[in-house]
PATI-178451 format. One line per field, with one value per atom (N, C-alpha, C): residue number from 1; residue in one letter; atom name; x, y, z. Coordinates in Angstrom, 1 decimal. Example, Ala and Ser with C-alpha at 12.3 -4.5 7.8 and 13.67 -1.06 7.14 Angstrom:
nr: c(1	1	1	2	2	2)
rest: c(a	a	a	s	s	s)
atom: c(N	CA	C	N	CA	C)
east: c(13.2	12.3	13.2	12.8	13.7	12.9)
north: c(-5.7	-4.5	-3.3	-2.2	-1.1	0.0)
up: c(7.8	7.8	7.8	7.1	7.1	7.9)
This chain:
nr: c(1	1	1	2	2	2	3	3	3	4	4	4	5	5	5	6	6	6	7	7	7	8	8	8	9	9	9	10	10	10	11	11	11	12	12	12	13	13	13	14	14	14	15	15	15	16	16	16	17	17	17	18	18	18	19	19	19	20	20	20	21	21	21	22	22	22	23	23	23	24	24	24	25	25	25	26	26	26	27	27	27	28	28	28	29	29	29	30	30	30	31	31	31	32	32	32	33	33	33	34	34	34	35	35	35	36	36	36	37	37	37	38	38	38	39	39	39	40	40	40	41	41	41	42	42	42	43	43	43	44	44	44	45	45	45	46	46	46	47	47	47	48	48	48	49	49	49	50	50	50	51	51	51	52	52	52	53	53	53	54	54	54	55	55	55	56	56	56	57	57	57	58	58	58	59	59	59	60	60	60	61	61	61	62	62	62	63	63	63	64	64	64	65	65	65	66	66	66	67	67	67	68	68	68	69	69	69	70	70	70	71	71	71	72	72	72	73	73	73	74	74	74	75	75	75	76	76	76	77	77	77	78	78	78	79	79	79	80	80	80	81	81	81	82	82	82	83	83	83	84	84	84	85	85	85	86	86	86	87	87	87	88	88	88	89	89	89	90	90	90	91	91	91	92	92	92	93	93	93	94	94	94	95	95	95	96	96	96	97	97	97	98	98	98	99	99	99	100	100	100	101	101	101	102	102	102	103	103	103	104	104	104	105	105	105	106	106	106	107	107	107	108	108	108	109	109	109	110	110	110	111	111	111	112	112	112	113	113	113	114	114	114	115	115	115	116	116	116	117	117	117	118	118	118	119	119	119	120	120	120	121	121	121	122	122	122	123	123	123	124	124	124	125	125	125	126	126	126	127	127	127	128	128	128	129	129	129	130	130	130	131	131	131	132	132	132	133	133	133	134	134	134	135	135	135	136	136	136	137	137	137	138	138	138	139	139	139	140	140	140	141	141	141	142	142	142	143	143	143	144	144	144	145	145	145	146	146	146	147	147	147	148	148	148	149	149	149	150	150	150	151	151	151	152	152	152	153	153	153	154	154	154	155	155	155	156	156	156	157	157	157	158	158	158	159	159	159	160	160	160	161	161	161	162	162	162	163	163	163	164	164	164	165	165	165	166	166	166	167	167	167	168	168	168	169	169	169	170	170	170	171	171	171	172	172	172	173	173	173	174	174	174	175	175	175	176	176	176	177	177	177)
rest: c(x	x	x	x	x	x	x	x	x	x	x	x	x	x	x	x	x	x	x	x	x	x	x	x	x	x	x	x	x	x	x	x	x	x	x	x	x	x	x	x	x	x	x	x	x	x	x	x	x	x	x	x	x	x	x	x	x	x	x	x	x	x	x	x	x	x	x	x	x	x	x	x	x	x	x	x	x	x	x	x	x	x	x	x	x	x	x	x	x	x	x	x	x	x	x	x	x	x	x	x	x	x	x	x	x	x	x	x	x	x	x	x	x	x	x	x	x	x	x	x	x	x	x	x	x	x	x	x	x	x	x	x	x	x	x	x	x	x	x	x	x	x	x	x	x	x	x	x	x	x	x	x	x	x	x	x	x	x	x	x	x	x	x	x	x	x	x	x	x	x	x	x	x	x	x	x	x	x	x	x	x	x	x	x	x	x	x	x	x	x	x	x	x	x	x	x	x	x	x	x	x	x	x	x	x	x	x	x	x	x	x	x	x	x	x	x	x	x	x	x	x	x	x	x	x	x	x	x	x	x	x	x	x	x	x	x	x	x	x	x	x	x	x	x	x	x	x	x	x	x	x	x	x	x	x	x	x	x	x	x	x	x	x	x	x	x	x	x	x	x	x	x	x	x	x	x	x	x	x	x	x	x	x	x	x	x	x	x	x	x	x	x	x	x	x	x	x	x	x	x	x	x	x	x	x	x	x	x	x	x	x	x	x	x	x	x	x	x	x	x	x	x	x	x	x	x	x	x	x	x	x	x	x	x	x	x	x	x	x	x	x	x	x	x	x	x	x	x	x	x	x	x	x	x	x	x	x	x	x	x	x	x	x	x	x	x	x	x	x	x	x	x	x	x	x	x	x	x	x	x	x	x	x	x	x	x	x	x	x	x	x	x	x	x	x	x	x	x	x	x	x	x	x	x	x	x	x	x	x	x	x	x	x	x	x	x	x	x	x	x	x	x	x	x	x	x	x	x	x	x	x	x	x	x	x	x	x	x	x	x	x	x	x	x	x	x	x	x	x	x	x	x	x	x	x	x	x	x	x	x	x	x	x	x	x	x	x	x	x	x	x	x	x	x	x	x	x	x	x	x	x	x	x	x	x	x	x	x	x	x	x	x	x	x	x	x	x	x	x	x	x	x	x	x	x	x	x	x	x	x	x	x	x	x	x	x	x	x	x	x	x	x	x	x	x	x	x	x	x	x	x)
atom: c(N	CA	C	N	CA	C	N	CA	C	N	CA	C	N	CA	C	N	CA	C	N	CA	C	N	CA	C	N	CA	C	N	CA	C	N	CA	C	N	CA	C	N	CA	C	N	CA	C	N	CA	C	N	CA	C	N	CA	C	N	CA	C	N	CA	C	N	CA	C	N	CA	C	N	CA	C	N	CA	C	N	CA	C	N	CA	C	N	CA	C	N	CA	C	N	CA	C	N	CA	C	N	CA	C	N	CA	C	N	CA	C	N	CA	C	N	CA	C	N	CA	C	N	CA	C	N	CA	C	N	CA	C	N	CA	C	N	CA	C	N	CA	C	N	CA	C	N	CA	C	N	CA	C	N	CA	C	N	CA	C	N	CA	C	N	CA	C	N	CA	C	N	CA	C	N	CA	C	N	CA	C	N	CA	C	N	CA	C	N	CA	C	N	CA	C	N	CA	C	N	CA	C	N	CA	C	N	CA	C	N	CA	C	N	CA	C	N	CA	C	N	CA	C	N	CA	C	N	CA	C	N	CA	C	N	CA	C	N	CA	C	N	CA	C	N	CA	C	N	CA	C	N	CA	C	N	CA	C	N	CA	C	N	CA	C	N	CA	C	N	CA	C	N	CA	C	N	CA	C	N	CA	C	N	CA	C	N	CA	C	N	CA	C	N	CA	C	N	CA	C	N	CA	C	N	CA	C	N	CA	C	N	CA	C	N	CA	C	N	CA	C	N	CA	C	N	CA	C	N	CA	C	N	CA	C	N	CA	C	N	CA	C	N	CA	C	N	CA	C	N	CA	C	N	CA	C	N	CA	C	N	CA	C	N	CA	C	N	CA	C	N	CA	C	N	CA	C	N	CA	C	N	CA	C	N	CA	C	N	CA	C	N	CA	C	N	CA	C	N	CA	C	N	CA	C	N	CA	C	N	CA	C	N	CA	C	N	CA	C	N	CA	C	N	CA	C	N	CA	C	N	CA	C	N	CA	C	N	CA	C	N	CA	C	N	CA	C	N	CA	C	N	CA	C	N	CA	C	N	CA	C	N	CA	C	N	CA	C	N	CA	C	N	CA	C	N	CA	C	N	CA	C	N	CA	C	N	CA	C	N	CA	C	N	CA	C	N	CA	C	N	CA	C	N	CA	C	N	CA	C	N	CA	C	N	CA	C	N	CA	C	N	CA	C	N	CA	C	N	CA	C	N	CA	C	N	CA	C	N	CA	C	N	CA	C	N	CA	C	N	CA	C	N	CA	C	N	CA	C	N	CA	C	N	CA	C	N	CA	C	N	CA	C	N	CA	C	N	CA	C	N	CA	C	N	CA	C	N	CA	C	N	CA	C	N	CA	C	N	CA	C	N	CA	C	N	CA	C	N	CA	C	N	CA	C	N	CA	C)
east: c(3.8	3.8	2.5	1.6	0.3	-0.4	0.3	0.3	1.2	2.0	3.1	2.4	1.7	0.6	-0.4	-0.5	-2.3	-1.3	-0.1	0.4	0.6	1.5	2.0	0.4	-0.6	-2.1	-2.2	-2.7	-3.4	-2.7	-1.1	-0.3	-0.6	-0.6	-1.3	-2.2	-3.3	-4.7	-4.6	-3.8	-3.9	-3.1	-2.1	-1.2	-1.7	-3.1	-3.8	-4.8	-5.6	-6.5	-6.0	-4.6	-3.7	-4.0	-2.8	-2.7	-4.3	-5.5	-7.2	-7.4	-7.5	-8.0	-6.8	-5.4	-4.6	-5.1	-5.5	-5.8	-6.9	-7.9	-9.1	-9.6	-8.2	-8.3	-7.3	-6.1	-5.7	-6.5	-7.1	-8.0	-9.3	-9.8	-11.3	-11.5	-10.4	-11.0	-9.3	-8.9	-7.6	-5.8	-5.2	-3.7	-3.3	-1.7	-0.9	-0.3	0.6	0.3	1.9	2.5	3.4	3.6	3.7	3.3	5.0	4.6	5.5	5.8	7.0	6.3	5.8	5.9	5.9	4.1	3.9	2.2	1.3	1.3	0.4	0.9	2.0	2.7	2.0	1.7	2.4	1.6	0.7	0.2	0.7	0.9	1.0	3.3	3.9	5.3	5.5	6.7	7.7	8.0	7.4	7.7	7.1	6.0	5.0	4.4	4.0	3.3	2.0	1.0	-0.4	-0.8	-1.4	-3.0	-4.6	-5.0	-6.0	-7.2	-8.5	-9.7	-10.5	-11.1	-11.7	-13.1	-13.5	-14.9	-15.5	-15.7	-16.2	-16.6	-15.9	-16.6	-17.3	-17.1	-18.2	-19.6	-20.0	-21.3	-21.5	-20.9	-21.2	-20.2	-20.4	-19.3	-18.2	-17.1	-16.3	-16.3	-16.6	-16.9	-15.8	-15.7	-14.9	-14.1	-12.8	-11.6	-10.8	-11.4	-11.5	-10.0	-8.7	-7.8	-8.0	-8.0	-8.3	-7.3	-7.2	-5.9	-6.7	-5.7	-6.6	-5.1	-5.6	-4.3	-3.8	-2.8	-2.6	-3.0	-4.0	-4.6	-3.2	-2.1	-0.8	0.0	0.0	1.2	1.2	2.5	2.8	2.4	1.4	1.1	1.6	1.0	1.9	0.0	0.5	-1.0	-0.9	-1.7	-1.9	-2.9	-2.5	-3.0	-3.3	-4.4	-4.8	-6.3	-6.6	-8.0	-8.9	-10.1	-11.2	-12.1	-11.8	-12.3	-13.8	-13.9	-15.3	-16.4	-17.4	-18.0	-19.0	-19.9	-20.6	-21.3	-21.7	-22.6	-22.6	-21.1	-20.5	-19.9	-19.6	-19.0	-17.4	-16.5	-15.1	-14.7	-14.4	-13.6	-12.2	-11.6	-10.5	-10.1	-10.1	-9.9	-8.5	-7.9	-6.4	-5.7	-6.9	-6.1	-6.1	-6.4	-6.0	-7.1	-8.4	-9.8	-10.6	-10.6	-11.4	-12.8	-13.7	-15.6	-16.2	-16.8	-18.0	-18.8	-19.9	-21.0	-20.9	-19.7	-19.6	-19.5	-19.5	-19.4	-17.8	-17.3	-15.8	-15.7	-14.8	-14.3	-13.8	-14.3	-13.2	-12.8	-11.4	-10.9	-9.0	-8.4	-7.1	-5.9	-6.6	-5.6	-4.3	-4.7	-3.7	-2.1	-1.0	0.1	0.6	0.0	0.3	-0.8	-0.8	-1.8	-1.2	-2.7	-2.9	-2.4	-1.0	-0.7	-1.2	-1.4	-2.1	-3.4	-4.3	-5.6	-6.2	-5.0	-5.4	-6.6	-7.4	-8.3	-9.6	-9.0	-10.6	-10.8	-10.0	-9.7	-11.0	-12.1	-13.5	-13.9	-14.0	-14.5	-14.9	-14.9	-15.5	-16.4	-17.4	-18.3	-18.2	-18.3	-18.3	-19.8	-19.4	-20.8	-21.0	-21.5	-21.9	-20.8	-20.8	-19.7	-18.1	-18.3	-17.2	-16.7	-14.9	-14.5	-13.4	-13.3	-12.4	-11.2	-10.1	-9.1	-7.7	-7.6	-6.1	-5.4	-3.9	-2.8	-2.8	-2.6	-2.1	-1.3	0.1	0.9	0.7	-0.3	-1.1	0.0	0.8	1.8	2.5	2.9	3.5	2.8	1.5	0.8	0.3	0.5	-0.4	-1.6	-2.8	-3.7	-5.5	-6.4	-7.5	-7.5	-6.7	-6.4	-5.4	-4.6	-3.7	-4.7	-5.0	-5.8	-5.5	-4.3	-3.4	-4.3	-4.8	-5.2	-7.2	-7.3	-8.7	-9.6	-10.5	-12.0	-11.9	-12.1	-11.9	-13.0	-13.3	-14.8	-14.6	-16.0	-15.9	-15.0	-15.6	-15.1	-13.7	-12.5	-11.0	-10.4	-11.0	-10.7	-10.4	-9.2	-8.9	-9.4	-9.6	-9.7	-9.4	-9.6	-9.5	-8.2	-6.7	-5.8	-6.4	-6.3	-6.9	-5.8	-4.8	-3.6	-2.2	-1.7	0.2	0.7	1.3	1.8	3.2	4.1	5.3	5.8	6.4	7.2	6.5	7.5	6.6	6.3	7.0	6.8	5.5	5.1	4.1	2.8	2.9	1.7	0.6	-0.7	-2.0	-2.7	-4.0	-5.4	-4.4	-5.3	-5.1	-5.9	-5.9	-7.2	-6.9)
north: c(-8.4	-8.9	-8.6	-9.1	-8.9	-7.5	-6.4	-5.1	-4.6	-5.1	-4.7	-5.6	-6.4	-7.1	-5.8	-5.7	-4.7	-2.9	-3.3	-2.1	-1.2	-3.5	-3.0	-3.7	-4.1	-4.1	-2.8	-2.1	-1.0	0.0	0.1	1.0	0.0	-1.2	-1.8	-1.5	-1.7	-1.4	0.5	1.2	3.0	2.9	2.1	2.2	2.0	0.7	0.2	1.4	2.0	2.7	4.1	4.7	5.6	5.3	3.9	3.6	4.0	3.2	3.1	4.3	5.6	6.2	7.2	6.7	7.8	6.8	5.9	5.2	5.5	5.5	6.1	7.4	8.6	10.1	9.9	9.5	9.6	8.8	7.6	7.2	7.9	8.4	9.2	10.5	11.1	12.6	13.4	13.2	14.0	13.6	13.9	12.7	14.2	14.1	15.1	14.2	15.2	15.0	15.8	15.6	16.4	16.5	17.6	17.7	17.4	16.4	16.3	16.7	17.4	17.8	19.6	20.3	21.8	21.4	20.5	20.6	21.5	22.3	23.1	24.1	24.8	26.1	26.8	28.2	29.0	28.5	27.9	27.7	27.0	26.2	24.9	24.8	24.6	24.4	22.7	22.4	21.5	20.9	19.8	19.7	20.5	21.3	21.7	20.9	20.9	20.0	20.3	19.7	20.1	18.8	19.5	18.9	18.6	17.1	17.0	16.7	16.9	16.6	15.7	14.9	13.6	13.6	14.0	14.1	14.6	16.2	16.7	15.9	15.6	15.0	13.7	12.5	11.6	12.2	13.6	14.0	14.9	15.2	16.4	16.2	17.2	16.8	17.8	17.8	18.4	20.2	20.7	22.1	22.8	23.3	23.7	24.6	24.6	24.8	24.4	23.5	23.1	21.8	22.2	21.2	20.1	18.7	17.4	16.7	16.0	14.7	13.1	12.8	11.3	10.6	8.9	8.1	8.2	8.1	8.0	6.6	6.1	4.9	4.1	4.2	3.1	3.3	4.3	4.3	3.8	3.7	2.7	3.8	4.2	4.7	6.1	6.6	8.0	8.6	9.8	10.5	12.2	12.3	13.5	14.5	15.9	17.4	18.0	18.4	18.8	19.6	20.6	21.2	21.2	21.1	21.1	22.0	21.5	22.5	21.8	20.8	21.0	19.8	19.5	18.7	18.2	17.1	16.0	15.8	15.7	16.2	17.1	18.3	19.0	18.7	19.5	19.2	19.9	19.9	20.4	20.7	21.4	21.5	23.1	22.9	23.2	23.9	25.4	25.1	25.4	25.5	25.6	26.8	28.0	29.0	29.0	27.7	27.5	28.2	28.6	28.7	27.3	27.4	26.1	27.1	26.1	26.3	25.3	25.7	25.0	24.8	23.8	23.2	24.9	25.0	26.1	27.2	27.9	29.0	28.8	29.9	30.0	30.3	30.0	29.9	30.8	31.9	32.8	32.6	32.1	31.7	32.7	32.3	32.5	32.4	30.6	29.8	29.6	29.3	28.8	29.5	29.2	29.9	30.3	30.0	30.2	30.2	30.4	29.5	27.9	27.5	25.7	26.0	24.9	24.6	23.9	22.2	21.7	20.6	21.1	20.6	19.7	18.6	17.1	16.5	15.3	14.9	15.8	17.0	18.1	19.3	18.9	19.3	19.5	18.3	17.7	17.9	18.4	18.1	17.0	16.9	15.8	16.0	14.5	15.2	14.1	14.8	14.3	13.4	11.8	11.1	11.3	10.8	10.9	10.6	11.5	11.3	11.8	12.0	12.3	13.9	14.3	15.6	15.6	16.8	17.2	17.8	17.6	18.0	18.5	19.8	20.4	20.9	20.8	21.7	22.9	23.8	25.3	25.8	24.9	24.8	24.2	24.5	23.8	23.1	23.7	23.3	22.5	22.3	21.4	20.1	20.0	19.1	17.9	16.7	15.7	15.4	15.7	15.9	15.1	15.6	15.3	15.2	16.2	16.1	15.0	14.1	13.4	11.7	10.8	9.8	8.7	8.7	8.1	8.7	9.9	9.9	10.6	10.7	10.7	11.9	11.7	11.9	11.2	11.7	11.2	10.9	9.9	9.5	9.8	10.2	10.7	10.0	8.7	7.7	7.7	8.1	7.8	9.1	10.0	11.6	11.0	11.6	11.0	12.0	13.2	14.1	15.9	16.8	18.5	18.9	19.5	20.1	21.4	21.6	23.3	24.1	22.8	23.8	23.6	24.6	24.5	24.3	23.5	23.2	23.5	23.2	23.6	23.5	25.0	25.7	26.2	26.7	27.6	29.0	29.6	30.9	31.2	29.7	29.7	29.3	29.2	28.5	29.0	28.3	28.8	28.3	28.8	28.2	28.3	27.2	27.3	27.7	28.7	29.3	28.3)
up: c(46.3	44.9	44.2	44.7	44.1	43.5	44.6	44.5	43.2	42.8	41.8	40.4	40.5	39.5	39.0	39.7	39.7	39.1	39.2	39.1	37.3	37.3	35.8	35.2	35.4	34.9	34.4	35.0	35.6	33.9	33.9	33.5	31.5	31.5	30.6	30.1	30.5	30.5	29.8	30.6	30.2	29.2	28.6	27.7	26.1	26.7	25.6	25.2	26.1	26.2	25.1	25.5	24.7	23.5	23.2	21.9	21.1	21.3	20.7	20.5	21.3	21.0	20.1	20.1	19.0	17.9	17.9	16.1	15.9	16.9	16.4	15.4	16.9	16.1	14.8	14.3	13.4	12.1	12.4	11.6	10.7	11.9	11.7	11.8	12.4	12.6	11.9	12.5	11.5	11.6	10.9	10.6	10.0	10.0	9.4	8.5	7.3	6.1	5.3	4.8	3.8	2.5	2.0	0.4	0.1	-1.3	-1.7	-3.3	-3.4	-5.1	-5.1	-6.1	-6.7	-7.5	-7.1	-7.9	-7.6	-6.4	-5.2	-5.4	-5.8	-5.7	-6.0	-5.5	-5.2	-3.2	-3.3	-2.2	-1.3	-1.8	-1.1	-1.3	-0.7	-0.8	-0.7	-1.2	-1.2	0.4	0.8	2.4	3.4	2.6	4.0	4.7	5.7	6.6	7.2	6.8	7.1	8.0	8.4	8.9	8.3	8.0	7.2	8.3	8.1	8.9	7.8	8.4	8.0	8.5	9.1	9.4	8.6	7.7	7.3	6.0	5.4	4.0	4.3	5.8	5.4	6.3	6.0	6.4	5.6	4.7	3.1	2.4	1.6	0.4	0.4	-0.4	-0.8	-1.4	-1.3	-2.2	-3.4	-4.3	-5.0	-4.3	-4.7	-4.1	-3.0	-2.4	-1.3	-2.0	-0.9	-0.8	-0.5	-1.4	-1.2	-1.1	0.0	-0.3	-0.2	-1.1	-2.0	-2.1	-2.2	-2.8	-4.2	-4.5	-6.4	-6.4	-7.7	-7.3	-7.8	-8.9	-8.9	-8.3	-6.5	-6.0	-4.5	-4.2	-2.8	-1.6	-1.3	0.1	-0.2	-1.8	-2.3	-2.5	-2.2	-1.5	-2.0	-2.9	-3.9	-3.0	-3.5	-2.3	-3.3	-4.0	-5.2	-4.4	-5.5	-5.5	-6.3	-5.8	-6.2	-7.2	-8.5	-9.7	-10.0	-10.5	-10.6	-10.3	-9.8	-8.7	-9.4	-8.8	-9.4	-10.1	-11.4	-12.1	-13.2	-13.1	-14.0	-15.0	-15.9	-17.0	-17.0	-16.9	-17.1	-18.3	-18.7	-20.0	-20.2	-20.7	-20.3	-22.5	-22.2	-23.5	-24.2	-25.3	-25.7	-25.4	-24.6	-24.5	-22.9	-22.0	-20.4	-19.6	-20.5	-20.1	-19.6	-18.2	-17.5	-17.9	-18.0	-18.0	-17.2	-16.6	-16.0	-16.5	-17.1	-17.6	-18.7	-19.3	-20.2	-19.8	-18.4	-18.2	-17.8	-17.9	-17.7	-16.0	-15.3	-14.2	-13.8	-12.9	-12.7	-11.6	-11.1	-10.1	-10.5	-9.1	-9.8	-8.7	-8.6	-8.2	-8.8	-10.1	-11.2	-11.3	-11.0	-10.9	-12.4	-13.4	-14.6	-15.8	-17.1	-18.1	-18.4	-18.5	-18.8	-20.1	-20.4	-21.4	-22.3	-21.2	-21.7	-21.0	-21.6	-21.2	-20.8	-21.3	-20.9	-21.6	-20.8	-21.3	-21.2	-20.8	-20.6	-21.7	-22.8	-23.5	-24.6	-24.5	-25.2	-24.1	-22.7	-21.1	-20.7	-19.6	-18.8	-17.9	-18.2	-17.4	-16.2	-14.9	-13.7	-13.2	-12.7	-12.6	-10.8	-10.4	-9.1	-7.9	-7.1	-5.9	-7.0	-8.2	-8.8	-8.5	-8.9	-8.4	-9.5	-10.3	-10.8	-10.2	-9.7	-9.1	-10.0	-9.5	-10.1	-8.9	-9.2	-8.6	-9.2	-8.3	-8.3	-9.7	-9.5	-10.1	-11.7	-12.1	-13.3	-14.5	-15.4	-16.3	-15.1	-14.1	-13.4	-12.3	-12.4	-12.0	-12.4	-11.7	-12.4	-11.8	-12.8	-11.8	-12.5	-12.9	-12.9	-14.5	-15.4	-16.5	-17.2	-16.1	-16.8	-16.6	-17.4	-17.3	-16.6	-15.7	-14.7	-13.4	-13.4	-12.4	-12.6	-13.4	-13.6	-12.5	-12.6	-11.5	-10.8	-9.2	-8.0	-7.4	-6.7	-6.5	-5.1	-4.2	-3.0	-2.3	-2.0	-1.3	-1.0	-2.2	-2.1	-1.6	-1.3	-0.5	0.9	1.4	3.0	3.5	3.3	4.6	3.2	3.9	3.8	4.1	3.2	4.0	5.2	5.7	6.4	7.1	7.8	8.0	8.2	7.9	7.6	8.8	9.2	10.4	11.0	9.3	9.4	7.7	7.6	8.9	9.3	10.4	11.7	11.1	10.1	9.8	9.1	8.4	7.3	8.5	9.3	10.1	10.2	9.5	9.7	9.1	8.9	7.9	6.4	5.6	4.2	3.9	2.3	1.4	0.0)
């Protein structure tokens, strides 16, 4: 009997030990993730499934273009996959002909799956304060994003983690750019 004590102990003890260290790694170092929503397109799909890492930004920061996922701050455990346009200290501005500028220089990027219709509040620009990030979807006329004032500038802190890779489907599987 005593042997069959020490048994189911033992199988306890490794069950608990399991559990800590999967909440640890899904906590702190990386969690999977699914986009929900045409906001990301042409990059990012409808029900893709990524992989986020968490380490990296609480020891640096974020870099421009770099895929961020953050909470929507008025939604139930609902979690926005947006990129990184313009970073702390910059100025944004977005003008009526779907020209992003940086502290006035224009942005030559070409993520954007289309021209910005509409500019949002970066329209006059914004300027980003400290730990702050300007974030857009891909899919720009279809995104809610850094330009809609529901969801604003993102402050370091509320970033969970970096998409980096597609998980599923299996055909799409690999690094994100």
């Amino acid at each position: 009997m005593n042997k069959v004590i020490k048994e189911v102990f033992s199988t306890v003890i490794y069950l608990g030990v399991v559990f800590l260290l999967t909440f640890l790694f899904i906590t702190f170092v990386m969690q999977r993730t699914e986009v929900s929503g045409n906001s990301m397109n042409p990059t990012l799909i409808d029900r893709d499934s990524l992989l986020i890492e968490k380490v990296t930004y609480r020891f640096g920061d974020a870099k421009r273009f770099d895929i961020v996922v953050f909470p929507y701050r008025y939604g139930n455990d609902e979690y926005f996959i947006k990129r990184v346009i313009g970073l702390p200290g910059e100025t944004v501005r977005i003008d009526t002909e779907g020209n992003i500028y940086i502290n006035e220089v224009k942005l030559n990027e070409n993520y954007g799956a289309e021209v910005i219709l509409d500019p949002g509040i970066a329209v006059n620009g914004v300027t980003l304060g400290e730990n702050e990030y300007f974030v857009m979807g891909d899919n720009r006329n279809h995104s809610m994003d850094s330009r809609d004032p529901s969801v604003g500038n993102i402050n370091k802190k509320d970033i969970l983690g970096h998409a980096f890779v597609r998980v599923y489907p299996f055909s799409s599987f690999g690094g994100i750019k």
